[in-house]
KELOLUM-35140 format. One record per residue: x, y, z of N, C-alpha, C in turn. Coordinates in steps of 0.02 Angstrom, whole numbers, plus 50000, padded with zeros to 5 digits. Each point is the difference from the previous one (the first is absolute). Example, Ala and Ser with C-alpha at 12.3 -4.5 7.8 and 13.67 -1.06 7.14 Angstrom:
<recs>
506604971650390499555005950000500455006050000499825005349964500425005950003499615005550037
</recs>
This chain:
<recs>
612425119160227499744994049968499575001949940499974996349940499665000749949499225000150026499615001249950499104998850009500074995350017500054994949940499914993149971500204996850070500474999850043500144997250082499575001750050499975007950002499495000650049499394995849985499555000949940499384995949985500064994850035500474995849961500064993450045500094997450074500495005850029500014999850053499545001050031499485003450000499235003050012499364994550010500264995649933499694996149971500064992450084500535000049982500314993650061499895002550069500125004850017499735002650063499114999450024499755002949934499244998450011499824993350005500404996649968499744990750011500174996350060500355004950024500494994750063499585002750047499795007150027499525004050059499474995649973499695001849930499324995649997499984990050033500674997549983499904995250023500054996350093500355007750013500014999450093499395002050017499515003949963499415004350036499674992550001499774997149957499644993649992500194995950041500664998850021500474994350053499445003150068500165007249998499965002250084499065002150007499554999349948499344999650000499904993050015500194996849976499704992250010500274997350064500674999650008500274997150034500325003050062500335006949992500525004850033500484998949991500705005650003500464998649989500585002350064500504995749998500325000850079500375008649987500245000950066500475006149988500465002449928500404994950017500545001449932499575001749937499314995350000500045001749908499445007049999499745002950076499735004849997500255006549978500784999050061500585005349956500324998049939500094996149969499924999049923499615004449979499344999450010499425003749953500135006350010500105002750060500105005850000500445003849946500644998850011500634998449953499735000949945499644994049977499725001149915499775005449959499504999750067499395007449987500465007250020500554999250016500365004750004500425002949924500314992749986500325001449917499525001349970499434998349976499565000849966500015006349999499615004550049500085006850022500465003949958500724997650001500535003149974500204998149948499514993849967500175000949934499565001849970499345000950017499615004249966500055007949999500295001650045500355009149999500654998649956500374997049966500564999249974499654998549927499434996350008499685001349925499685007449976499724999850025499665005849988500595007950003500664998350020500435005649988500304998449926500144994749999500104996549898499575004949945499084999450022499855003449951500115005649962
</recs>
């Protein structure tokens, strides 16, 4: 994948975990969207090692 995708992809990943952390501080969040987050914070993971191999 280009930079310019990963960024973004990076970018959307951080908004979507940031917007479950807030769901599951205030409120909690059921099973499913816990393994979601996981999931997220997982791509994230691997697209930040996929950036940082770009440079």
């Amino acid at each position: 994948m280009s930079q310019a995708v990963l960024e973004r992809r990076s970018e959307l990943l951080k908004k979507n975990i940031q917007q479950l952390l807030i769901q599951d501080n205030q409120h909690g969040i059921s099973r499913q969207e816990n393994m979601f987050l996981q999931q997220m914070i997982k791509e994230l993971h691997q697209t930040s090692h996929e950036m940082n191999g770009h440079k």
